[in-house]
SEMIPA-902551 format. One record per atom (N, C-alpha, C): residue in one letter; x, y, z. Coordinates in steps of 0.05 Angstrom, whole numbers, padded with zeros to 5 digits, always signed. Each point is the difference from the previous one (the first is absolute). Layout:
aXYZ...
REM end
This chain:
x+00847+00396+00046x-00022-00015-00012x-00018+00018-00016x-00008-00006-00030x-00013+00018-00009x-00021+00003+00010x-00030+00008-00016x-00022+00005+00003x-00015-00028-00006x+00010-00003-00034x-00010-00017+00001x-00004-00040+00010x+00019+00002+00012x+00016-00024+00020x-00025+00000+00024x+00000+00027+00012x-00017+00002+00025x-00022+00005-00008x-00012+00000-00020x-00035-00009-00015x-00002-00032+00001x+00021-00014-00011x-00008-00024-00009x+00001-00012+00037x+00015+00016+00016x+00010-00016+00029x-00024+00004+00007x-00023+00026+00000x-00019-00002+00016x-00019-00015-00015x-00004-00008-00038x-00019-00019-00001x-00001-00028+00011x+00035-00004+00011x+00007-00030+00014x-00020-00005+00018x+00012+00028+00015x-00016-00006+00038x-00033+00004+00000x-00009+00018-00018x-00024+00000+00001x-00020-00027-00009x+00018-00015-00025x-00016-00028-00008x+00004-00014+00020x+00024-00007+00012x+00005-00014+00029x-00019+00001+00018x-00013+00021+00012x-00024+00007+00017x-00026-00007-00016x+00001+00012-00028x-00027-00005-00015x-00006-00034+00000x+00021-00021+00001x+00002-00025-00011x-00013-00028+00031x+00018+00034+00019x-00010-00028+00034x-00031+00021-00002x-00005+00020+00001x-00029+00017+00009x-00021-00024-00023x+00003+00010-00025x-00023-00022-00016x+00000-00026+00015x+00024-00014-00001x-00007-00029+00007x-00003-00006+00020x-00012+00021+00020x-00013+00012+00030x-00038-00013-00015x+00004+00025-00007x-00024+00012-00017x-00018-00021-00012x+00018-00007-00015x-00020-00031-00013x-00004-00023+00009x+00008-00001+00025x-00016-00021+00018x-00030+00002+00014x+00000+00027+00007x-00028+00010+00003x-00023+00023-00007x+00014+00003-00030x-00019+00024-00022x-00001-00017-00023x-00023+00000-00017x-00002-00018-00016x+00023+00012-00024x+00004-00016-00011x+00026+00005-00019x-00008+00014-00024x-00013+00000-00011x-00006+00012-00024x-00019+00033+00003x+00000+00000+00028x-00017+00033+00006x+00030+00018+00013x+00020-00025+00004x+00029+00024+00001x+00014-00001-00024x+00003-00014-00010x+00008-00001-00030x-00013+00026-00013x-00022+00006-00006x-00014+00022-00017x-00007+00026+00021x+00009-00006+00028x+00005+00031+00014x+00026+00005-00013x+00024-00016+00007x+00023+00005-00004x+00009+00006-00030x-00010-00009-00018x+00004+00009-00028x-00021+00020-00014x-00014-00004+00020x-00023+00029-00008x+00013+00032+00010x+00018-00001+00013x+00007+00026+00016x+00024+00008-00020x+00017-00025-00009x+00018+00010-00016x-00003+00010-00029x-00020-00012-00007x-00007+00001-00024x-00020+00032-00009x-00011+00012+00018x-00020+00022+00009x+00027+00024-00003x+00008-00011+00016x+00022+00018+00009x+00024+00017-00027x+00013-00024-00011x+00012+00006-00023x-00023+00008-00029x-00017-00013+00007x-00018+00003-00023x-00006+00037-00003x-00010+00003+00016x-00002+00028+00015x+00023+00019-00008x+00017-00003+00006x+00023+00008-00013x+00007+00007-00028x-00005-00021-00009x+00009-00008-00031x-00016+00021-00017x-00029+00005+00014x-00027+00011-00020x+00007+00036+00011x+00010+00005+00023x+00004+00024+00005x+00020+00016-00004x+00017-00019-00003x+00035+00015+00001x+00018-00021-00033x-00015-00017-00008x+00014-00007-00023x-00008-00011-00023x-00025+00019-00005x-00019-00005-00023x+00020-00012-00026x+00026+00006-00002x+00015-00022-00018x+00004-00012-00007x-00004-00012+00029x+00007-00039+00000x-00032-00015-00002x-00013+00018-00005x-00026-00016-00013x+00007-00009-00031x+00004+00024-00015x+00009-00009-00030x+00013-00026+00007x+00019+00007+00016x+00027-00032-00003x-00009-00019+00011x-00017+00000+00015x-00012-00026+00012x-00023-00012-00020x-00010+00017-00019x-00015-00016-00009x+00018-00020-00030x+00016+00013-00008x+00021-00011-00017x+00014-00019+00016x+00002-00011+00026x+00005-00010+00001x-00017-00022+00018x-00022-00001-00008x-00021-00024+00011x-00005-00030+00007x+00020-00002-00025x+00010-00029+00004x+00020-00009+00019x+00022+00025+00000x+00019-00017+00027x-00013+00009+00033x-00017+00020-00004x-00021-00001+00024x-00016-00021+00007x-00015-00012-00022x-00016-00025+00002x+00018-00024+00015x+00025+00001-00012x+00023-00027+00000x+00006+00012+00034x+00003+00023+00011x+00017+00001+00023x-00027+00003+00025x-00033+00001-00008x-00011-00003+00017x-00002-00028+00006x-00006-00017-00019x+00003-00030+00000x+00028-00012+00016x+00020+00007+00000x+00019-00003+00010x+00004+00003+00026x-00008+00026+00013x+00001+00010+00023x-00014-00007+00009x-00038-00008-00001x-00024-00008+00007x+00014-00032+00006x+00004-00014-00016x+00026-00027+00004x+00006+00004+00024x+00022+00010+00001x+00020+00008+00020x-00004-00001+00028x-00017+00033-00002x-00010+00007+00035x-00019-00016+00004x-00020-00011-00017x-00018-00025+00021x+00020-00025+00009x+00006-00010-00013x+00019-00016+00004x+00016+00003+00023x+00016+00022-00001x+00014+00014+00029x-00010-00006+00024x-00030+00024+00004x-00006+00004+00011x-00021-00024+00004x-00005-00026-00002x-00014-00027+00008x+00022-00019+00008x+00023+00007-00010x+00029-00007+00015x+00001+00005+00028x+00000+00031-00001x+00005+00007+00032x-00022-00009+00026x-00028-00007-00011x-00021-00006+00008x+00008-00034+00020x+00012-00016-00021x+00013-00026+00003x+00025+00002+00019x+00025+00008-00011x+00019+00004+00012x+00017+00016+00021x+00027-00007+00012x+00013+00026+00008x+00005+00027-00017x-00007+00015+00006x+00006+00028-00031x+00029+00004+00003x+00027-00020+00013x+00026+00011-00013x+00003-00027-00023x-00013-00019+00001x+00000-00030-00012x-00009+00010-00020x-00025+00008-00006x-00023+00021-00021x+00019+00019-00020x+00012+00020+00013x+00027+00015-00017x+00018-00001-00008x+00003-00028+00013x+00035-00009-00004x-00011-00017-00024x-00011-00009-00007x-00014-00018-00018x-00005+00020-00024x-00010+00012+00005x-00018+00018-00011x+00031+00021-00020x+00006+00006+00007x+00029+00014-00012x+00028-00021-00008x-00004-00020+00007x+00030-00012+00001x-00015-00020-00028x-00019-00009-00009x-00004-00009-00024x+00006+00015-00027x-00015+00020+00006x+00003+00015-00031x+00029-00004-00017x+00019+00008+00016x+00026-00008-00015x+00007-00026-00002x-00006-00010+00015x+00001-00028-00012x-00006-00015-00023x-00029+00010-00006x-00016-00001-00018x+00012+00008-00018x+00005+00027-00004x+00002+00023-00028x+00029-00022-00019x+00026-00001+00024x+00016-00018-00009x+00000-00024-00007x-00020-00013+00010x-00012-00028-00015x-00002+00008-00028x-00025+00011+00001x-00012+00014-00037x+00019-00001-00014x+00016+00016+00011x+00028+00009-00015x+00018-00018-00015x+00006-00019+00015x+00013-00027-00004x-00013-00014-00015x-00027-00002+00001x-00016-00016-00023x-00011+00021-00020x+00009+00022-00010x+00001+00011-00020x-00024+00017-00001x-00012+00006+00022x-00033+00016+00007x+00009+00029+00006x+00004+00017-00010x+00010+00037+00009x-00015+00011-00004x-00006+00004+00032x-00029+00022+00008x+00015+00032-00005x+00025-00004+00005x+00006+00029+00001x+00017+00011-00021x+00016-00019-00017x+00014-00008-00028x+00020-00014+00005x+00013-00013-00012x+00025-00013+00000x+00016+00003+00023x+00015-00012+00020x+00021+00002+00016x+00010-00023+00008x+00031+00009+00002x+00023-00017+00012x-00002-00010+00021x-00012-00018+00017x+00009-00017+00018x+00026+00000+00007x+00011+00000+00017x+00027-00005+00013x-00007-00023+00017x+00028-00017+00000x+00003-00016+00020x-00013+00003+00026x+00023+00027+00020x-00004+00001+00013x-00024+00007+00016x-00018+00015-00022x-00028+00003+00004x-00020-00024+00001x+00006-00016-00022x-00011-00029-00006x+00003-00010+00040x+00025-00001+00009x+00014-00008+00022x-00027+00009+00019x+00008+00023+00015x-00015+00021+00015x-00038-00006-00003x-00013-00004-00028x-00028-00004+00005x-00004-00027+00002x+00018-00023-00003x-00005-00027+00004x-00002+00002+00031x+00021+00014+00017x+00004+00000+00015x-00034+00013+00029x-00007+00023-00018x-00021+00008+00008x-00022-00014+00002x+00002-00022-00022x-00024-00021-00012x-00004-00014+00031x+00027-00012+00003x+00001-00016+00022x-00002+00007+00025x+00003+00034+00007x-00009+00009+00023x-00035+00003+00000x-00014+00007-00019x-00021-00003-00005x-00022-00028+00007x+00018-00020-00008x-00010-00027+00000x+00005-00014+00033x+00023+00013+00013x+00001+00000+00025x-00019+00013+00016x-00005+00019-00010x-00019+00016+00025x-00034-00013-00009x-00010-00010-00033x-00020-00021+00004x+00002-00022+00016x+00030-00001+00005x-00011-00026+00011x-00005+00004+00038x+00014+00021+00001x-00008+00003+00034x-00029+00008-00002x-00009+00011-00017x-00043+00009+00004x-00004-00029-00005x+00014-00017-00010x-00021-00033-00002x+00009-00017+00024x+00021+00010+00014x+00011-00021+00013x-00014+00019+00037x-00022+00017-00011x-00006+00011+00032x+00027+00022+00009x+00015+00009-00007x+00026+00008+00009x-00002+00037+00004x-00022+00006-00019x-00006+00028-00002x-00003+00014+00030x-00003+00028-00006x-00009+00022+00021x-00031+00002+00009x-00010-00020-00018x-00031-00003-00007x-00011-00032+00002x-00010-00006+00026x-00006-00035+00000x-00034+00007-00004x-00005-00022+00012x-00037-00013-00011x-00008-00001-00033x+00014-00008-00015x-00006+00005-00034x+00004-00038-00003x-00025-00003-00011x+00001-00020-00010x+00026-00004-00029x+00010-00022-00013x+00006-00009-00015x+00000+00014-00032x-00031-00001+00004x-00005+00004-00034x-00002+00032+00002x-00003+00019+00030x-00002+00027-00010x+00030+00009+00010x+00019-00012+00008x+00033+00004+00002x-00003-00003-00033x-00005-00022-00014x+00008+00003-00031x-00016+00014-00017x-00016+00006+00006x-00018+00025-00023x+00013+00027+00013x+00011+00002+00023x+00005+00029+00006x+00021-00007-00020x+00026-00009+00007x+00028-00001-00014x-00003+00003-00028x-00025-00008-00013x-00004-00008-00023x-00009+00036-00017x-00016+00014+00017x-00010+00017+00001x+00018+00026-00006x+00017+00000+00026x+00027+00014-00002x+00018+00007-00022x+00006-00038-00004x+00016+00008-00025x-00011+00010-00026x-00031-00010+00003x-00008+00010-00028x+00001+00038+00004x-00002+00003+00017x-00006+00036-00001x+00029+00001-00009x+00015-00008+00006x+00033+00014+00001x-00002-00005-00035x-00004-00024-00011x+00003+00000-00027x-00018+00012-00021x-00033+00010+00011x-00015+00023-00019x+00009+00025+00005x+00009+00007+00030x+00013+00029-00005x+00033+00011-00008x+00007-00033-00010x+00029+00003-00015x-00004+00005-00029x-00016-00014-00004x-00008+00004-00037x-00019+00020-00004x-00016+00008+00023x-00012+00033-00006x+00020+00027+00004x+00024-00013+00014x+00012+00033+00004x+00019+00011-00025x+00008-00013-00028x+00003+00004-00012x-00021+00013-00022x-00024-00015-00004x-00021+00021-00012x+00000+00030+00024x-00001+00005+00023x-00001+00028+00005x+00027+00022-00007x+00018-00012-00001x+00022+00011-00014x-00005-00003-00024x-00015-00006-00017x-00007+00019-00030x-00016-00001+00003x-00031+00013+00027x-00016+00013-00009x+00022+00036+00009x+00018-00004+00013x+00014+00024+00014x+00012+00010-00034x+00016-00019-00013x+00010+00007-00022x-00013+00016-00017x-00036-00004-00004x-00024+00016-00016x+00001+00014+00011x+00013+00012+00024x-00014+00031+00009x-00027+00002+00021x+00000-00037+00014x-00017+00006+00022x+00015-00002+00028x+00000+00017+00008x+00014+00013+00030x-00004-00023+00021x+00016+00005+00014x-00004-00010+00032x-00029-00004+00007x-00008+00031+00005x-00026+00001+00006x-00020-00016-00014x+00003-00002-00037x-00021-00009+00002x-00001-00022-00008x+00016-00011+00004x+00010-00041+00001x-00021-00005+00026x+00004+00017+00019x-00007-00010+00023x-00032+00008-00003x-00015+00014-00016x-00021+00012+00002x-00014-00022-00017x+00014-00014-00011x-00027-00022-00020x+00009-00027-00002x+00034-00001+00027x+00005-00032-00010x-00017-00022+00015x-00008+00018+00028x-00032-00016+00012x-00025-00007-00003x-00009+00016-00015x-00032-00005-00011x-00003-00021-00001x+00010-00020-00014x-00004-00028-00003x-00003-00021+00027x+00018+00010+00023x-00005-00018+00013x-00022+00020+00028x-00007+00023-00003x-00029+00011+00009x-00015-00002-00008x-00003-00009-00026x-00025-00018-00019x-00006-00018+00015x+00022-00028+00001x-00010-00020+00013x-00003+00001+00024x+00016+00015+00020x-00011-00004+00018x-00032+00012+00008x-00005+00022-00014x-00024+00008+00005x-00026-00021-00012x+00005-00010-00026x-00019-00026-00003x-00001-00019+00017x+00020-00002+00017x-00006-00021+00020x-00015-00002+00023x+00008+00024+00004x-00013+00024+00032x-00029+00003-00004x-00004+00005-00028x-00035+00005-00012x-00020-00028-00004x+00021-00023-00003x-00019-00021-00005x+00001-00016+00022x+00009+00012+00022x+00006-00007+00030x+00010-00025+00002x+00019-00008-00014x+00013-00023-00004x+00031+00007+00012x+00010+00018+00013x+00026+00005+00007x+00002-00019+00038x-00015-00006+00008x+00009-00013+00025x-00027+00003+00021x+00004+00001+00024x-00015+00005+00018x-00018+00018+00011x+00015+00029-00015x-00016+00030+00007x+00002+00014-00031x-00027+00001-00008x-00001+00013-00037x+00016+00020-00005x+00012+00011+00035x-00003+00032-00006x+00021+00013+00030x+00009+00016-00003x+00023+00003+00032x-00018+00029+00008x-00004-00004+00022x-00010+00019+00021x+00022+00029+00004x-00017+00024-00006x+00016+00017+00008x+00025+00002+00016x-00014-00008+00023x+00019+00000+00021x+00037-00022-00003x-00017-00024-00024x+00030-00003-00008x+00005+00005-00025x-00019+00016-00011x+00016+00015-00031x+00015+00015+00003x+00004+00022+00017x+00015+00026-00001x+00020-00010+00010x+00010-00016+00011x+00024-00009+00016x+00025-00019-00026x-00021-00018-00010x+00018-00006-00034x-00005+00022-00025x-00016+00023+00009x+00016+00020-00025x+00021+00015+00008x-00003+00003+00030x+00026+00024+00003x+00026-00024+00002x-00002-00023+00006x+00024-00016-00002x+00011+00006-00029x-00022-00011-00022x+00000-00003-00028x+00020+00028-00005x-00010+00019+00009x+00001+00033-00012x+00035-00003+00011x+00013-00007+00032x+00022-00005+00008x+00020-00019-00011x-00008-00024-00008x+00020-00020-00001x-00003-00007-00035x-00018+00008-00003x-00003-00007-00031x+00007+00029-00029x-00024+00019+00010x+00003+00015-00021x+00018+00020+00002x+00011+00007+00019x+00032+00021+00005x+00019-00023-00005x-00006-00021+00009x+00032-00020-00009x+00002+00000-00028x-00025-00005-00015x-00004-00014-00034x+00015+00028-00015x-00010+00024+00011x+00013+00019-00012x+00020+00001+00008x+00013+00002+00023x+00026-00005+00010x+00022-00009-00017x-00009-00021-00012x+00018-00021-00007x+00001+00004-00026x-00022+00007-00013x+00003+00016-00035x+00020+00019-00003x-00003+00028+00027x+00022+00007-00009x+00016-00001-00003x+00009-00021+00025x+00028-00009+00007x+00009-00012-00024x-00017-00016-00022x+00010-00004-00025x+00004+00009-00017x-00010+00022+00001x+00010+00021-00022x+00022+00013+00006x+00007+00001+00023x+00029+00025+00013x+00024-00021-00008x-00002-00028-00001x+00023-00019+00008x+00004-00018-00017x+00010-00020-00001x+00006-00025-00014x-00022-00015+00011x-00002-00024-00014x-00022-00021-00002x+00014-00016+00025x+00032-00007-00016x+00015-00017+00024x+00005+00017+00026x-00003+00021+00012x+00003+00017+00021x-00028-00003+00012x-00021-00007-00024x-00023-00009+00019x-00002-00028+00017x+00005-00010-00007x+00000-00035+00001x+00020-00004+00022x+00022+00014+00000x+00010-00005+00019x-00003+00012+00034x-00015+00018-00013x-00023+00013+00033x-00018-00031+00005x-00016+00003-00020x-00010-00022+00000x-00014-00019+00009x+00038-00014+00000x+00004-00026+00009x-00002-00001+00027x+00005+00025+00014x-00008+00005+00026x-00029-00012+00010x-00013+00002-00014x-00034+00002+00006x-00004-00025+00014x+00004-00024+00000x+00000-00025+00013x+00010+00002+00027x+00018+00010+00012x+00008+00000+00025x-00010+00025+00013x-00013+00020-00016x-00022+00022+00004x-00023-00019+00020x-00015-00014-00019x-00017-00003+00003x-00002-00027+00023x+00015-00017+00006x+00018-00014+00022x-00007+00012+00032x+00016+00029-00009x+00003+00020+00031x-00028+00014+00002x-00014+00006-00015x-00027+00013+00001x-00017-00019+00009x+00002-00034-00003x-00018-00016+00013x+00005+00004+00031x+00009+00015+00016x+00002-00003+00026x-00025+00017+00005x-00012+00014-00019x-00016+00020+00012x-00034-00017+00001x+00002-00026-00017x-00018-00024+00004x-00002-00021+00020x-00016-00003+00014x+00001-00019+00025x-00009-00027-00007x-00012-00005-00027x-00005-00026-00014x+00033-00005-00002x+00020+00003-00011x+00020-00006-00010x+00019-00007+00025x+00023-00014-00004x+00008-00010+00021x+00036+00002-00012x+00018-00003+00004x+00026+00007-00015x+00019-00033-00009x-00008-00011-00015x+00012-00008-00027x+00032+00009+00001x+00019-00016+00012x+00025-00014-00008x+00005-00004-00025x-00012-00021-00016x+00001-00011-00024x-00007+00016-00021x-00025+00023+00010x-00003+00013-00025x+00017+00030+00001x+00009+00002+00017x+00025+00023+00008x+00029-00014-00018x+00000-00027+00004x+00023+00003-00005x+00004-00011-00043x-00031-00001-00013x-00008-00001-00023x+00013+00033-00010x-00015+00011+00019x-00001+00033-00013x+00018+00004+00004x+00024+00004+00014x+00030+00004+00000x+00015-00017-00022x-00007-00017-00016x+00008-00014-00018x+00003+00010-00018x-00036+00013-00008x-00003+00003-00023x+00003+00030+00003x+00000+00010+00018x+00014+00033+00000x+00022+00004-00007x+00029-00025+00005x+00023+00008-00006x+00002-00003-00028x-00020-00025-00016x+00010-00003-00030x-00013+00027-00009x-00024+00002+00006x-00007+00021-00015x+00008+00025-00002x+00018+00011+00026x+00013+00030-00008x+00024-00010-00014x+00021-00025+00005x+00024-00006-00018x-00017-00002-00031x-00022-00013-00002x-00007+00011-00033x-00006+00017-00007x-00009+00031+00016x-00011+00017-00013x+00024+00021+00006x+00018+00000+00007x+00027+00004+00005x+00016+00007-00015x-00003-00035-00013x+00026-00007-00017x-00018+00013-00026x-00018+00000-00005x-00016+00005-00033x+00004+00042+00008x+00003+00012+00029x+00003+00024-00006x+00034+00004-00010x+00016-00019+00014x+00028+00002-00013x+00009-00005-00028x-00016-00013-00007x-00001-00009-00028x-00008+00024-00021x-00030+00021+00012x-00003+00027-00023x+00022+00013+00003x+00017+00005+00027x+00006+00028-00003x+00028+00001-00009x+00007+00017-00017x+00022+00007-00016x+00038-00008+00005x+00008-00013-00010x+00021-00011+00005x+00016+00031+00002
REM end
């Protein structure tokens, strides 16, 4: 197993823990003062970096402003969305959602003539495989509506704003991850994608936190701040880098198919939650959509590599 295989394996396991710990978390810390701990640490951190060790990628980052603007908007999208998901839901329901749309999506576009990334062939069998995903997807909504989850006491309408929530993150951070692959193309690094693609959503959360409009407490008490930065600093900002590299050492499709793992990651990591209870129905969603999704990211690596 290379190096970069066992980067992307430990960003799996670490979002797995990061995904049940938050949706611990945001039941009783107000949401928007972990939101802007947690993106404030990463953002400090790489930023820090960027100004000390790669006065370069300032030139390139400012040439490239606009797909910064487009991928904070995107990501700010995204992780609130996510992370007010996990708040609502089970966090394997949350991820499985959350990842198993985007391709769905991108190949919709596709078919109706929309190319986020340029032109491509649809295949059948791929057409086959994400219909197929569609409907494991639409299965596992329907066990969060039908009460069936790892996660009971949710009324109606916040089972469907969570699901609703989910999918939208899966589809802003599908159509942002192609703007960060050409801000990478200009010559802005790993590091400092990660050093300015947050600001946007530490903006908001910090306007929210200031006009004491974020929930119940304006503000999180020492005693539980330092406990969500060193999580943040654990499961977030060594994974985020983690997983950059891991895309630079490997194939895109070598990523995806780690991946696809991440749903049944995050499944086995709910045992370490005593809210959560173990879900039959949504075990046997995520085994669904785990098998289509490594047979598609599989078959598309059989497909590059050289006859």
């Amino acid at each position: 197993m290379n190096s970069a295989i066992i980067l992307v394996l430990l960003f799996v396991a670490a979002s797995a823990v990061r995904d049940v710990y938050f949706g611990e978390v945001f039941q009783r810390l107000e949401f928007f003062a972990v939101v802007l701990t947690a993106f404030s640490l990463t953002t400090v951190i790489f930023l820090s970096f960027v100004i000390v060790r790669g006065r370069r990628q300032i030139a390139a980052m400012r040439a490239a402003w606009r797909e910064i603007a487009v991928t904070n908007i995107g990501t700010a999208m995204a992780w609130l969305s996510y992370f007010l998901a996990l708040k609502l839901l089970e966090p394997a329901v949350v991820n499985m959602l959350h990842i198993g749309i985007g391709p769905v999506v991108l190949v919709a576009l596709n078919l109706a003539g929309v190319h986020i990334s340029g032109p491509a062939v649809v295949r059948k069998s791929e057409l086959a495989i994400q219909a197929g995903v569609f409907l494991t997807l639409a299965a596992l909504t329907a066990v969060v509506l039908l009460q069936l989850s790892g996660l009971g006491g949710r009324s109606t309408a916040q089972n469907i704003l969570g699901a609703t929530l989910a999918l939208a993150s899966g589809v802003f951070i599908s159509l942002t991850t192609d703007v960060t692959k050409r801000l990478n193309n200009m010559g802005v690094t790993a590091e400092g994608v990660l050093a300015v693609r947050f600001i946007g959503i530490v903006l908001i959360a910090a306007l929210v936190v200031v006009l004491g409009s974020g929930g119940e407490k304006p503000t999180l008490p020492f005693d539980a701040l330092w406990p969500v930065a060193a999580a943040s600093l654990v499961f977030m900002v060594l994974p985020l880098y983690a997983l950059q590299l891991g895309v630079q050492r490997t194939s895109t499709v070598s990523v995806w198919i780690v991946i696809s793992l991440s749903p049944a990651a995050v499944f086995a990591a709910q045992a370490l939650d005593g809210r959560l209870v173990h879900s039959p129905y949504t075990l046997a969603c995520i085994l669904a959509y785990s098998a289509l999704a490594l047979a598609s990211n599989l078959m598309r690596k059989f497909e590059t590599q050289p006859a």
